[in-house]
C-alpha positions as CSV (number, residue, x, y, z in Angstrom):
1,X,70.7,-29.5,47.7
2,X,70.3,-29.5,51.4
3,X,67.1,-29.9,53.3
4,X,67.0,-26.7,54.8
5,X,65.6,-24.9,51.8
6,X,63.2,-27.0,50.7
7,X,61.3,-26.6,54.7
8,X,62.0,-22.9,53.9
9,X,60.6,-22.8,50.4
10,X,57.6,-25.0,51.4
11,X,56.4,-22.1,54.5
12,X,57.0,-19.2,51.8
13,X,54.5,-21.2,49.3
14,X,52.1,-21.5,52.1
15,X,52.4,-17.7,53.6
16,X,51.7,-16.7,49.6
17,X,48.7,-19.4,49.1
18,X,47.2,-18.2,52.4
19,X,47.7,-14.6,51.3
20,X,45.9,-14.7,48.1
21,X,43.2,-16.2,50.1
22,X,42.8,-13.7,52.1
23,X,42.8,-11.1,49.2
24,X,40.5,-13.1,47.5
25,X,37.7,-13.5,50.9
26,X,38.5,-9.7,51.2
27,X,37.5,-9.0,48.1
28,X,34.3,-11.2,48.6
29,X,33.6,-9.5,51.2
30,X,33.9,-6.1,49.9
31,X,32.4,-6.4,46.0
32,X,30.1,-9.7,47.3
33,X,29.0,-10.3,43.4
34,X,27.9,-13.7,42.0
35,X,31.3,-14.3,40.0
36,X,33.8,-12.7,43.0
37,X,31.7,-15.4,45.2
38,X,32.0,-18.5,43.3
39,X,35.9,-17.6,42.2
40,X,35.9,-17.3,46.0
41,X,34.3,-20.7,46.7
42,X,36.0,-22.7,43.7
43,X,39.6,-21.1,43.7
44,X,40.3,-19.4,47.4
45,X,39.0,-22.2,49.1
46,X,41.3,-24.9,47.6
47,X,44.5,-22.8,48.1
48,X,43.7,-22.3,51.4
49,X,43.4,-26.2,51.8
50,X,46.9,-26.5,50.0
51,X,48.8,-23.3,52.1
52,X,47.5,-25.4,55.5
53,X,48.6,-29.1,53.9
54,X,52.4,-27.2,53.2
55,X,52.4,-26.0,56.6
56,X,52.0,-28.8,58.5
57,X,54.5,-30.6,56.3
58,X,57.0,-27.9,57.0
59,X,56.4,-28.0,60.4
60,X,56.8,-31.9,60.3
61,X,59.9,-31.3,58.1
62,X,61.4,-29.1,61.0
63,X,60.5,-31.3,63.8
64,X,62.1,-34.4,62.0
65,X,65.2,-32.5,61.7
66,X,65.7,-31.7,64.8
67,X,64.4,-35.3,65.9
68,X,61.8,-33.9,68.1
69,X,59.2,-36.2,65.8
């Protein structure tokens, strides 16, 4: 297995964690109910955290092989 496609599979996990964060403030937004909010607070929050940790090791990943880093 070559290195390529794990940098590539690690940014597609990130874009979908930081678009069901979106989906999920959105819906906060929109339907701002007690149980939307806390889902919101206690599950979009965290995958946000995790989509931004992924892509900055991607981004590492892809300046390490092409020795930039």
């Amino acid at each position: 297995m070559t290195d390529q496609p794990r940098r590539l599979r690690l940014l597609r996990i990130a874009i979908v964690l930081a678009l069901v964060f979106n989906l999920m403030a959105l819906l906060a937004l929109v339907r701002a109910t007690p149980i939307i909010f806390t889902l919101f607070m206690f599950l979009a929050q965290p995958l946000f955290a995790a989509a931004l940790v992924l892509l900055i090791g991607a981004v590492l990943a892809e300046l390490r092989a092409r020795q930039i880093l």
